[in-house]
N, C-alpha and C positions, 0 to 999 in steps of 0.2 A: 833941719832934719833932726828928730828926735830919735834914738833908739835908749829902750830900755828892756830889764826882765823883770818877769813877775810871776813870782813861786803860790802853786795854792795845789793842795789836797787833790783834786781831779783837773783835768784839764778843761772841764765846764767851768770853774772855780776860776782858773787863772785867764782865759778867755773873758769872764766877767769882770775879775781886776781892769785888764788890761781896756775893755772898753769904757769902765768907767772914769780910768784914770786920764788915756789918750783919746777917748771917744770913736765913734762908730769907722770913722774909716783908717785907721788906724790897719795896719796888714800884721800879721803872724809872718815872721822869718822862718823861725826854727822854733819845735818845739820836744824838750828831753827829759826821760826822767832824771832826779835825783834822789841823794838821800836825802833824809830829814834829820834834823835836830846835830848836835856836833858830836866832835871827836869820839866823846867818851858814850853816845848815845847807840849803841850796839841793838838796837830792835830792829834795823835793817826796811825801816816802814819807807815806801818813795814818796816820792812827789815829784809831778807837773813844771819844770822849771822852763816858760814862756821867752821868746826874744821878739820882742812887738817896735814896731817902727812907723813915725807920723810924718810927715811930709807939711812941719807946719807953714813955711811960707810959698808952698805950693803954689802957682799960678795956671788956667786954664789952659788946655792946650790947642792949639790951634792947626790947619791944615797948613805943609807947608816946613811947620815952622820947626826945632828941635829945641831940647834942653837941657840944661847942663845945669850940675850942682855943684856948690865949694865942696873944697876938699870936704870929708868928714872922715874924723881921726881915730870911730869904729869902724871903719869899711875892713880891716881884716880879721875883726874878732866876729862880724856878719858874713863875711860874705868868703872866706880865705881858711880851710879847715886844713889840719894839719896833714891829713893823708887825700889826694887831692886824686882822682879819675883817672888821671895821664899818669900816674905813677902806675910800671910795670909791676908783675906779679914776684912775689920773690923766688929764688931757685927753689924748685922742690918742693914746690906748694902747692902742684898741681898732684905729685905723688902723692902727698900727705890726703888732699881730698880726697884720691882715688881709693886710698886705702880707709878712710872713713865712709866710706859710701857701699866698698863693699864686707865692711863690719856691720855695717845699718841691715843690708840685705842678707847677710846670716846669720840675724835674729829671727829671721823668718823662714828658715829650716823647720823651724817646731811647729811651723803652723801648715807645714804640706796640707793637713786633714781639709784645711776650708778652702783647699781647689775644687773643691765638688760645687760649689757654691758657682765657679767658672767653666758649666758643663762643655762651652767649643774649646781649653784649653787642650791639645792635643799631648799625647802621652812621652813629651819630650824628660830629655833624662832632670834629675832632682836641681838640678842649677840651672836650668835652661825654665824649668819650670817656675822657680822661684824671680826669675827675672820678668816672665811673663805676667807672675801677678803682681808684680810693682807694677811694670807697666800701666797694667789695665786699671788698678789702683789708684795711680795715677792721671786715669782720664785718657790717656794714647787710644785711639780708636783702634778696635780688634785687628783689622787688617794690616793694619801699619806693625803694630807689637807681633803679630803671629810670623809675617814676613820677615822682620828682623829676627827674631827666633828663629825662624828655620833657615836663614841663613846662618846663624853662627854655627848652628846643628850639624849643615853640611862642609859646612868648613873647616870645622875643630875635628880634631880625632879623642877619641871618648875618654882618653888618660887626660886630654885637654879641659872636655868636657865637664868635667867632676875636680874641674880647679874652678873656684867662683873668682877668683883675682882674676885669670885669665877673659872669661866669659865676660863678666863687667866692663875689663880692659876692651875686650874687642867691639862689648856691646855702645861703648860711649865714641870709639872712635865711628861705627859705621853710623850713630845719628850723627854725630860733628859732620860727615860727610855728605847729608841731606841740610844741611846751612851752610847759608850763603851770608856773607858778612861783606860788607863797607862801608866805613864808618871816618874815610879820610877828610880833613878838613885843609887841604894844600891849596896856600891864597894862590892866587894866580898874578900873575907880573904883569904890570900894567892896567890894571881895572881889578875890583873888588868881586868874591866870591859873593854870590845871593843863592841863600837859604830859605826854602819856605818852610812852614810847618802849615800841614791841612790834615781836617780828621773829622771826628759826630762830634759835638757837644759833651761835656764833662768828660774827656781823657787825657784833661793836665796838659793841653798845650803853650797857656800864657807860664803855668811855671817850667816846663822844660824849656821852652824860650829863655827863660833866665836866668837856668841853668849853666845853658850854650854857652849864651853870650860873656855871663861870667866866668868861668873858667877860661875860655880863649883871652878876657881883656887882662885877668889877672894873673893867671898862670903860664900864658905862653907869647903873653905881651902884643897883642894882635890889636890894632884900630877898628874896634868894634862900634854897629852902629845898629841900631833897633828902629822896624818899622811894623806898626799894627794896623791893622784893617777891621780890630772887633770892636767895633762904636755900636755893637746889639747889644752885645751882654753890660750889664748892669755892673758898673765896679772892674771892668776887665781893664780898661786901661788907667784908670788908678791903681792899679795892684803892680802892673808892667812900668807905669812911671816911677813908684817908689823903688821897685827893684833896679831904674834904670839910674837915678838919683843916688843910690847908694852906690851903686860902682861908675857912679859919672860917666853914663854912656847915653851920648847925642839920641831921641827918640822922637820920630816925627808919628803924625798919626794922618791916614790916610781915609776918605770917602768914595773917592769914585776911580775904576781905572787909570783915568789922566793923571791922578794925583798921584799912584803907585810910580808910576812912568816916573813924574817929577822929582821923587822923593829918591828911587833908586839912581836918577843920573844928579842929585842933587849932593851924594854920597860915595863921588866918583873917587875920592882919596884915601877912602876905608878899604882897611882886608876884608873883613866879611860885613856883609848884611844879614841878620836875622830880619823875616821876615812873619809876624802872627799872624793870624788869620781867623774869623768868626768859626765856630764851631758850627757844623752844618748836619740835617739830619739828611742819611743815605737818602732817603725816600722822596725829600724836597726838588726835585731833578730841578725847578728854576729859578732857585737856591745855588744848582752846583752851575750852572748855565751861566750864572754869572759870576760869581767863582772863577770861572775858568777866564773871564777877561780878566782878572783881574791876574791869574798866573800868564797871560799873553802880553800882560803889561810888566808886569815883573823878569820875564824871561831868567826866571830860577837857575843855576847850575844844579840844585840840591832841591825836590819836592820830596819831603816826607812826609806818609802818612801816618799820622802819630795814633795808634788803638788802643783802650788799656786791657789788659789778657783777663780781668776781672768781667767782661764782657761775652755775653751769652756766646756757643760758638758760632753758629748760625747768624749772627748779627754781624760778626766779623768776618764773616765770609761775603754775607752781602756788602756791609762796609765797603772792603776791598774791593769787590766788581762795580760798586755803582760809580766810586770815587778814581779809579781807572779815566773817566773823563780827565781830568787833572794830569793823566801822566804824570805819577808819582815815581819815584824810582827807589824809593825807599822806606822801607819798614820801622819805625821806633814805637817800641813797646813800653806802657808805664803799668804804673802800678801793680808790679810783679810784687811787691811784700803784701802785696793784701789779698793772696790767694795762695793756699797750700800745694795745689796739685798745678801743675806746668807744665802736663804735657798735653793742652791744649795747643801750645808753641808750637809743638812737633805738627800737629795734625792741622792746625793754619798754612803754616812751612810749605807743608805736601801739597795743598791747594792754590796758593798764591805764591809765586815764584818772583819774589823779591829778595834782596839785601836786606838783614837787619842791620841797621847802624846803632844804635843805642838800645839801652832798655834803662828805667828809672825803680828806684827802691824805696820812697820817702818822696816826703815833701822837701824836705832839709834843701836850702841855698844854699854853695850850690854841687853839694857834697851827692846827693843821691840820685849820681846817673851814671853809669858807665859806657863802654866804649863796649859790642856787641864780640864776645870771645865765641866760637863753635865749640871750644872745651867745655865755657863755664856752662854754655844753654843745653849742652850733651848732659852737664852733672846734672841742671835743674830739674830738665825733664823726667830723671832718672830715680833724682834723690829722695829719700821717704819722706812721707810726710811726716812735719811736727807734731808730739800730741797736742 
């Protein structure tokens, strides 16, 4: 196993190092900016600074069978970052946000005039108003935002009313109230916890999977064991065995139902199983038909369906219903940093009545995922957008 970094000007630039040096199947760990030039070089210019990883005496893998890697004496400058998922929030961090959230929202005092622009906004007082066009702003479907408004309406009394602290306050606890969180990983005594992940095609499942499983084997010291079933995608489980190689975690790969079966009782001494699973499109119904042998052979404790919120809303509502075969019982959402506005969240939420267990923020291994808070996805949905 090789790791190395490789610094260039754009991140096309260092992607090109790093293939030429390691060649093509070489995988991207992490990748961050830095600065450039040294100490005394004050122009503040970044760069692209790459952590790429080769798997040189890799060996095929076969059904069946798992594999393991020596020790490697990077595994915690890759895979082991200093502020880690399972670490709680600090005291008073939740105040501090709340009160950054509503300093963002009364900057937008000055902008009453472009309510007109929101002609169904109803003539609620100057803060109930201003909440309502974040909201909408934010993408929260009309019904949803006018509802919560006019309950704070009738519940606050108008000296209340014309406090934005309070309004914001009451506004984040009654969405935290329309989310549903579980996100427990408790092994179970006597036989190992099995995890699936199912979803469509590109929503980051093979790296939330190695996410998962990384943090549990290194953080909380758990007998983790890795099983994939995506032998479609091109490079999928090359990508899953170098991530499984660096944190030396057992990975079998699976074909047909039977071998799911074999592979979960073959793993009978592990805490958890992570379970991947090919990316399927909604629409494929005998695609999901089979699919679902393949969770009857698994007999999951944990199916989640992984969406990324960058996904049209409509898609993810079918999503949801079509993949409901599966008996999912869980929601994990990615790629939340590549979208400004979030309260799409909210208005999925309202329609598919699951648990979120995680949400992801990055690619980064295996730092950008968290554990699903009702405060933090109240802030999200809430909070202004970036310019």
């Amino acid at each position: 196993m090789m790791i190395k970094k490789f610094v260039a000007p754009t991140l096309k630039e260092a992607i090109a190092k790093t293939k030429k040096e390691l060649g093509s199947d070489a995988v991207i760990l992490k990748s961050t900016k830095v600065k450039s030039g040294n100490l005394l070089d004050f122009s503040g210019k970044e760069e692209i600074e790459v952590l790429a990883a080769i798997d040189k005496g890799a060996k095929p893998i076969t059904p069946y069978t798992t594999t393991h890697s020596p020790a490697v004496s990077t595994v915690s400058q890759a895979a082991v970052p200093e502020r880690s998922f399972y670490r709680p929030s600090a005291p008073g961090s939740n105040l501090m946000t709340l009160q950054a959230d509503m300093d963002e929202l009364k900057q937008s005092v000055a902008q009453v005039s472009s309510f007109l622009k929101y002609q169904s906004v109803p003539a609620f007082p100057q803060n109930l108003q201003i909440v309502m066009k974040q909201l909408l702003d934010n993408e929260v479907e009309e019904y949803l935002a006018r509802s919560l408004v006019e309950e704070i309406h009738n519940e606050l009394t108008q000296e209340q009313n014309r406090d934005l602290r309070i309004v914001l306050s009451v506004l984040l606890k009654k969405i935290g109230s329309m989310i549903t969180v579980n996100n427990e990983q408790r092994t179970i005594a006597g036989r190992p916890k099995v995890i699936m992940l199912v979803g469509p095609t590109g929503v980051g499942k093979t790296t939330t999977i190695a996410k998962l499983a990384t943090n549990q084997k290194l953080m909380n010291k758990k007998k983790v064991a890795l099983v994939s079933s995506d032998t479609f995608r091109i490079g999928a489980i090359d990508q899953l065995r170098t991530f499984a190689n660096i944190a030396e975690i057992p990975l079998t790969v699976v074909y047909t139902p039977e071998d799911m079966k074999k592979a979960v009782k073959n793993y009978h001494d592990m805490d958890i199983i992570y379970i991947d699973t090919t990316g399927r499109s909604q629409q494929d119904s005998q695609r999901l038909s089979e699919m679902q042998k393949l969770v009857l052979n698994a007999q999951p404790d944990e199916t989640h369906l992984v969406l990324s919120i960058t996904t049209r809303f409509g898609d993810l509502v079918d999503a949801a219903a079509k993949f409901s075969k599966l008996k999912y019982n869980r929601l994990l959402l990615t790629k939340i940093d590549e979208t400004t506005s979030l309260g799409m969240i909210l208005n999925l939420l309202s329609k598919v009545k699951k648990p979120v267990s995680y949400i992801t923020t990055g690619q980064n291994v295996p730092e950008d995922i968290e554990r699903a808070s009702r405060e933090k996805l109240a802030r999200m949905i809430v909070r202004r957008k970036s310019n």
